[in-house]
C-alpha positions in Angstrom: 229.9 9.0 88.6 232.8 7.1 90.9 233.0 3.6 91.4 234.1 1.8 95.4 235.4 -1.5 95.3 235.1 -3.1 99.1 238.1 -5.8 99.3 239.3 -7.6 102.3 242.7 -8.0 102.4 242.9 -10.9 105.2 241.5 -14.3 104.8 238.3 -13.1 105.1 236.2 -11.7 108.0 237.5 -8.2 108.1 234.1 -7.1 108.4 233.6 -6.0 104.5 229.5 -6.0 105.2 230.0 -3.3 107.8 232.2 -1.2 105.5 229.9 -1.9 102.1 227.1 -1.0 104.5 228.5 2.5 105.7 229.9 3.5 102.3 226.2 2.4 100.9 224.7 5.9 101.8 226.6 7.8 98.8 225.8 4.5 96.4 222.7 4.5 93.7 223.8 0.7 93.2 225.4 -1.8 95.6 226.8 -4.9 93.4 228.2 -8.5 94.2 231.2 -9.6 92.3 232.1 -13.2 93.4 231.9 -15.8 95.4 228.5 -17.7 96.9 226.7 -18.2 99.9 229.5 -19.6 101.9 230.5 -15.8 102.9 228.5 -14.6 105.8 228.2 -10.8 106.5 226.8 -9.8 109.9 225.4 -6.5 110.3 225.2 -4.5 113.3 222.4 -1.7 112.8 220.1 0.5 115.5 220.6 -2.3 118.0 219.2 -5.0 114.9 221.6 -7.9 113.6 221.4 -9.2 110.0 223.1 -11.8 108.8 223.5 -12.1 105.1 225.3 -14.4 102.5 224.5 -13.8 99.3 222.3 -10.8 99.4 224.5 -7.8 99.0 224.9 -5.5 101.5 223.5 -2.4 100.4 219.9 -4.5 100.7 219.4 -2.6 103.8 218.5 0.8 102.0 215.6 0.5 100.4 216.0 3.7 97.9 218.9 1.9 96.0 219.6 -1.3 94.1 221.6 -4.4 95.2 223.3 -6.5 92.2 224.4 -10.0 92.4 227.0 -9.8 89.6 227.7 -12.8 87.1 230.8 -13.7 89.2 228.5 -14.9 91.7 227.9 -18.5 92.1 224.1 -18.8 93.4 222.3 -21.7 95.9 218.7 -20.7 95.0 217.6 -22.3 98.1 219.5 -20.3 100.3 218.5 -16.9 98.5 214.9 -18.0 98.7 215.6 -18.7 102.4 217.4 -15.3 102.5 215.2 -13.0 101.2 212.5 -14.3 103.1 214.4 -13.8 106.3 214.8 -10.3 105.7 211.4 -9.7 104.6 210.5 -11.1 108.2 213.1 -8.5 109.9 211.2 -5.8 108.0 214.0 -5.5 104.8 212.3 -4.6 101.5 214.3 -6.8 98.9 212.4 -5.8 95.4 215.3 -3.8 94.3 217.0 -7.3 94.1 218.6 -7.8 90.6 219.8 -11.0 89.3 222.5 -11.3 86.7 220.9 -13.6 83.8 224.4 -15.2 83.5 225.0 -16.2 87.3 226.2 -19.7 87.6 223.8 -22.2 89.8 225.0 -24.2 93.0 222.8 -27.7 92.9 222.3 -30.0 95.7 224.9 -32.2 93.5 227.7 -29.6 94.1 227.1 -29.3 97.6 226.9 -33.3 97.6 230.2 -33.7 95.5 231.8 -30.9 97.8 231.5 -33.2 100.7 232.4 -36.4 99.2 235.7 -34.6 97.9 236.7 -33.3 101.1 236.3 -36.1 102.9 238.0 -38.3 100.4 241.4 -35.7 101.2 241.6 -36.7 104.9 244.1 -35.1 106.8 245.0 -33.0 103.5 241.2 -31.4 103.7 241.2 -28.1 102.2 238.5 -27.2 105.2 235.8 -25.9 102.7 232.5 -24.8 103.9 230.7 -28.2 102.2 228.8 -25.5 100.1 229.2 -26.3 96.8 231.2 -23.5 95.7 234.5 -25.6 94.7 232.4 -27.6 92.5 230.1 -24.9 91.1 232.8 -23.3 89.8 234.3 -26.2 88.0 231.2 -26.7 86.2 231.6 -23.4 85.2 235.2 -23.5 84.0 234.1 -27.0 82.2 231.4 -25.0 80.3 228.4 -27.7 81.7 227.0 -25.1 84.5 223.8 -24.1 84.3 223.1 -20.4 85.0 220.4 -17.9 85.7 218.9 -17.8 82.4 219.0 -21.8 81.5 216.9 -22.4 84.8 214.0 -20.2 83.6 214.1 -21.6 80.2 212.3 -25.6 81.4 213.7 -27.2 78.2 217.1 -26.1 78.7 217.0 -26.8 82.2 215.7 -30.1 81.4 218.3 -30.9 79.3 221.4 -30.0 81.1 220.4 -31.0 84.2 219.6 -34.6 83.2 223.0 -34.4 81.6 224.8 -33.3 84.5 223.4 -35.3 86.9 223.9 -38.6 85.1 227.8 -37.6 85.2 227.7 -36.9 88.9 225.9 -39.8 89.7 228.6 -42.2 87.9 231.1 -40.6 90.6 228.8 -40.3 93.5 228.0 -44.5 92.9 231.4 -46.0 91.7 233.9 -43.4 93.0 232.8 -42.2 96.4 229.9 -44.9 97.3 227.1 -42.9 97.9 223.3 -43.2 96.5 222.8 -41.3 93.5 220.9 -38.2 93.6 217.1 -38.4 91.8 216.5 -35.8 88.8 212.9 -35.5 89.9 213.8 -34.3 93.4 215.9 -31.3 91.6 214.7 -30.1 88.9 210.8 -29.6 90.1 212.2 -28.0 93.7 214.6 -25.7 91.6 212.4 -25.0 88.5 209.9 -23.6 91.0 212.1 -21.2 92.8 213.7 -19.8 89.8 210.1 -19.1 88.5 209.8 -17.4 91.4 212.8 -15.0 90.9 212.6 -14.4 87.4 210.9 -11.3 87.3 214.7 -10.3 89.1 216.6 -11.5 86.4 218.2 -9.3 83.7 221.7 -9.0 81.9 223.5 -6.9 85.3 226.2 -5.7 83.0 224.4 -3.9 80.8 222.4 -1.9 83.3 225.7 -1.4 85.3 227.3 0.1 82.1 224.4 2.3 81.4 223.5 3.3 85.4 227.3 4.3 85.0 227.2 6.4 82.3 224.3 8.1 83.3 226.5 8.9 86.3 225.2 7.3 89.3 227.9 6.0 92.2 228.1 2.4 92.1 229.9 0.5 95.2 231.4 -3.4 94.6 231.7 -6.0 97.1 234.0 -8.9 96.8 232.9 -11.9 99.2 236.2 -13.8 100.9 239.5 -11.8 101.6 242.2 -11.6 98.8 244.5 -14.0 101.1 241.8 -16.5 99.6 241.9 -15.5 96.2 242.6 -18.8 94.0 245.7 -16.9 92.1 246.5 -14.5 94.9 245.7 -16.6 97.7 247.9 -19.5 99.8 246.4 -22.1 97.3 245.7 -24.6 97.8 244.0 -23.6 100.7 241.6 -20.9 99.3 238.3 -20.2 97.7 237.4 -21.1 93.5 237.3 -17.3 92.7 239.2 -14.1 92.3 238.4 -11.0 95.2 241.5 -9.6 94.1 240.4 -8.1 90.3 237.6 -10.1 90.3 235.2 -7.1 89.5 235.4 -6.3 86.5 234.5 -10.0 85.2 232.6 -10.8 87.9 230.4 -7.4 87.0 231.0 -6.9 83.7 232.3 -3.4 83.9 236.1 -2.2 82.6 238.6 -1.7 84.5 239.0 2.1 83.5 235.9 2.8 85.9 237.4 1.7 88.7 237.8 4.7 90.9 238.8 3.6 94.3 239.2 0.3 96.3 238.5 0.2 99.9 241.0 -2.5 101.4 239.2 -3.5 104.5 241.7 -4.9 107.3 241.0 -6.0 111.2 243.8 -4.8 113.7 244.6 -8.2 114.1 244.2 -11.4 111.7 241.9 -13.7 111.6 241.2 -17.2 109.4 238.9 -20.2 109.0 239.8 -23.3 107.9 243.2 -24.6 106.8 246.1 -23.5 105.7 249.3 -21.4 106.3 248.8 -18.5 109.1 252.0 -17.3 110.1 251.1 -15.1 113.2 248.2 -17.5 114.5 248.3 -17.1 118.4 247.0 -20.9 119.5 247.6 -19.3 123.5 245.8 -17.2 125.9 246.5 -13.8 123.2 244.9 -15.7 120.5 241.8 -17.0 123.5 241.7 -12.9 124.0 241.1 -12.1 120.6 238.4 -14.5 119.8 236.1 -13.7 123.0 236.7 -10.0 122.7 236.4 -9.8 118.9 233.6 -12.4 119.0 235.4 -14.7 116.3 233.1 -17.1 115.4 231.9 -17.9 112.0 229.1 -16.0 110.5 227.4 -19.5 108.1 229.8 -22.5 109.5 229.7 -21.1 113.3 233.2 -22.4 113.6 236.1 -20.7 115.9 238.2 -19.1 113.9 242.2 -19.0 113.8 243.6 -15.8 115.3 247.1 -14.3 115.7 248.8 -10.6 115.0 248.4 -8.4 112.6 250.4 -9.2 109.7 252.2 -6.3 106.8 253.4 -8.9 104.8 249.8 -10.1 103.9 248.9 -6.9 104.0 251.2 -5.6 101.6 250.5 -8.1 99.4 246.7 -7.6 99.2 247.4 -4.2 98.6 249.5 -4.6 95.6 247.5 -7.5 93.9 244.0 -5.8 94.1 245.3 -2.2 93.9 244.1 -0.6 97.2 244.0 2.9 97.4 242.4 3.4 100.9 242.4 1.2 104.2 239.4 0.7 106.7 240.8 -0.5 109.8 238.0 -2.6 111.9 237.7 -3.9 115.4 240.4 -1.4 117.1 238.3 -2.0 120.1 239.4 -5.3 120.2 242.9 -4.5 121.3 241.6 -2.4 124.2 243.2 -4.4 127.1 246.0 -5.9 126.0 249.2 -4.3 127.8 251.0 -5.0 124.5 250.4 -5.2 120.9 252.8 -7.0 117.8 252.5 -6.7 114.2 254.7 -8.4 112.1 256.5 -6.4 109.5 258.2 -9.6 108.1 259.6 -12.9 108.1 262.6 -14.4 109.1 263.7 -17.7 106.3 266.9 -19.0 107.4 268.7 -15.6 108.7 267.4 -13.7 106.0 264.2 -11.3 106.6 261.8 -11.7 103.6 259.0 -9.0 102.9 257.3 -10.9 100.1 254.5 -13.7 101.0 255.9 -17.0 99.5 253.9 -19.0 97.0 255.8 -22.1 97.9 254.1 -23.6 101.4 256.9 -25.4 102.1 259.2 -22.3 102.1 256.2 -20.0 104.2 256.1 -23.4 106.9 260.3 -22.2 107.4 259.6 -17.9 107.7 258.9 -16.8 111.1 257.5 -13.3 111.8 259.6 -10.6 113.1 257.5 -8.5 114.9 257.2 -4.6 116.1 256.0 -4.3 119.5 253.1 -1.4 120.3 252.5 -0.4 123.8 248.5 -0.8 124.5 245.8 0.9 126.4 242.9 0.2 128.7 240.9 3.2 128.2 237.0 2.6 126.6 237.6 3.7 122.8 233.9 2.6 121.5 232.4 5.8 121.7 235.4 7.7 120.1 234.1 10.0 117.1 237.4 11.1 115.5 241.2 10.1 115.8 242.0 12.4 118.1 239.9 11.1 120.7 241.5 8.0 120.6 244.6 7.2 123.0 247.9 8.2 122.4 248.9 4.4 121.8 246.2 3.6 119.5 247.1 6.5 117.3 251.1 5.4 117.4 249.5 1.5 116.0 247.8 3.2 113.1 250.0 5.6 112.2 253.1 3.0 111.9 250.2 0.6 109.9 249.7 3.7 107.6 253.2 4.7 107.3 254.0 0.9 106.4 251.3 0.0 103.9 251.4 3.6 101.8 247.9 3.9 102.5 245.3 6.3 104.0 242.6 5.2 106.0 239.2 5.7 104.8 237.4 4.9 108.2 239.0 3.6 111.5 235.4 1.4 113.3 235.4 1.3 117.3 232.5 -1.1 117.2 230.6 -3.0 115.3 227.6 -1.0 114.9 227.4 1.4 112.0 228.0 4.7 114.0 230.7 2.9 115.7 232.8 4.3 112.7 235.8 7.1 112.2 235.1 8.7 108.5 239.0 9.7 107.7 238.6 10.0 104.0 235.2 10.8 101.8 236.2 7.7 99.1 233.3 9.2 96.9 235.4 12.3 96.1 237.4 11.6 93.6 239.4 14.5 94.3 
């Protein structure tokens, strides 16, 4: 039996599908921790692109089981629309399992979401108007309804008339907008989770016992740990934890955690607002976006891109305990005559290697940077370190050397053979 955890340790966009995909093919079980349908992960496979939310990666194989953990905050709707998506691209999804205790996103979360943010203005946290913020407050208030209240109609009955007569006082004297009809809901919503119940089952007790009866179970965490809502530069960041979020979010103890896959681009990449301390807003950061096609998997937005930043880094590493790297998009660099990372920050004279909690302190640090010579030559079809150029292997050793990590795979490419093995993580040796 050993356990992967896929992290990202950015803001999110690293390419975890990718990675979660390649480390799959040792996996029995492929599980979803956190997080909900506002994550995209793009797949690039035989030539095929699949774009998935809240599916779990590993849905691709057909001889293993995908999980969406308990962590997971579920849109119904979407998953219906999902699955059947897949099934159209040829994707058996029956090894689909459902955690019984998975919290549900209703169209009054999503409806809430947007009245919130644009009641912020210019402070606008830049959310994805899923329903995820709100989802998870329901949660934390103990009025959510979950997996197994929405097969039960009584229940569901119950708690939805409940919640929705709360969200309608807001939605009609705070915010001003029509109140949302029970009816509409709870027939629409009944039906689909009728239709997925055969899915449903208590995920942590069959993790537990797959585990024990040693199959190799890989996690995936959803956003990157820079929006983790303790770890992350809150307020600007998601309503859950990717850092350490697993063993909640799956059930399982911590003890069976074997190794965690910290998955990083070569440069940095963010949606949304907030802090971003190396964002290039020039014709490096124009570069990066074209070449590394930086556009949002579910929102389609541009995203923010700059350098590749340590400090972040670093602090990924340490709060979600990383034990190997996998470096993506390397290929992306190809072109540039020169290449910076930022190995800290300057605040007031004095050079800081610790990401500041305090905004207002992290709006006064300025990176110092580390300058890497580049290359032009075509690394995409490159099938070990060694064939890569002399300069490329300089950038990753210094990355290595700084972070205390090895790499588990260095990718060239999107697609799945586009990818450097470095270190077998399924060997706990």
């Amino acid at each position: 039996m050993t356990t992967v955890v896929v992290v990202g340790t950015q803001w999110g966009d690293e390419g975890k599908g990718k990675i979660t995909d390649y480390f799959s093919g040792e996996a029995n079980i492929i599980a979803r921790y956190q997080g909900g349908d506002n994550a995209g992960h793009t797949l690039n496979i035989d030539g095929q692109v699949y774009k998935l939310r809240s599916v779990p990666s590993g849905i691709l194989y057909s001889d293993k089981t995908s999980v969406i953990g308990n962590g997971v905050v579920l849109n119904l709707e979407s998953l219906a629309d999902e699955l059947k998506r897949l099934n159209e691209q040829g994707v058996n999804t029956d090894n689909l399992k459902i955690s019984n205790r998975a919290q549900l996103i209703l169209p009054y979360h999503i409806q809430l979401d947007k009245c919130q943010e644009k009641s912020r203005g210019n402070s606008k946290v830049g959310t994805t108007n899923r329903g995820i913020g709100p989802a998870y407050m329901d949660k934390a208030a103990r009025v959510g309804i979950r997996m197994a209240d929405i097969l039960d109609k009584d229940i569901f009955k119950a708690e939805l008339e409940e919640n929705l007569k709360q969200k309608n006082e807001m939605f009609t004297k705070i915010y001003g907008v029509e109140a949302m009809k029970f009816d509409d809901i709870f027939d629409k919503f009944y039906e689909i989770g009728q239709s997925l119940k055969d899915r449903v089952i208590d995920t942590s007790a069959y993790l537990n016992k797959e585990l024990k009866a040693g199959k190799n179970v890989l996690f995936e965490g959803a956003q990157g740990i820079m929006l983790d809502i303790d770890h992350g530069t809150y307020p600007y960041v998601t309503s859950s934890n990717p850092a350490g979020g697993v063993t909640t979010g799956a059930g399982i103890g911590a003890p069976l955690i074997d190794n965690v896959i910290g998955v990083v681009k070569a440069y940095t990449s963010r949606v949304g607002a907030g802090p971003f301390p190396t964002e290039q807003d020039n014709e490096i950061g124009n570069f990066l976006r074209e070449a590394g096609h930086e556009y949002g998997t579910v929102t389609h937005r541009p995203r923010r891109v700059g350098w590749l930043d340590t400090v972040v880094l670093r602090h990924s590493a340490n709060v979600s305990g990383v034990t190997h790297l996998s470096l993506n998009c390397l290929d992306v660099l190809t072109g540039l005559k020169e290449i910076k990372v930022c190995t800290g920050y300057d605040l007031n004279g004095k050079v800081i290697d610790e990401y500041p909690a305090n905004l207002n302190i992290l709006a006064q640090c300025k990176p110092v940077y580390k300058t890497f010579e580049g290359w032009s030559e075509d690394i995409t079809q490159a099938k070990s370190l060694s064939d890569l150029p002399k300069q490329a292997q300089a950038y990753l050793e210094f990355l290595k050397s700084e972070l205390g990590v090895e790499y588990a795979t260095v990718s060239v490419g999107p697609d799945r053979e586009q990818t450097i093995e470095v270190h077998d993580v399924w060997d706990r040796a």
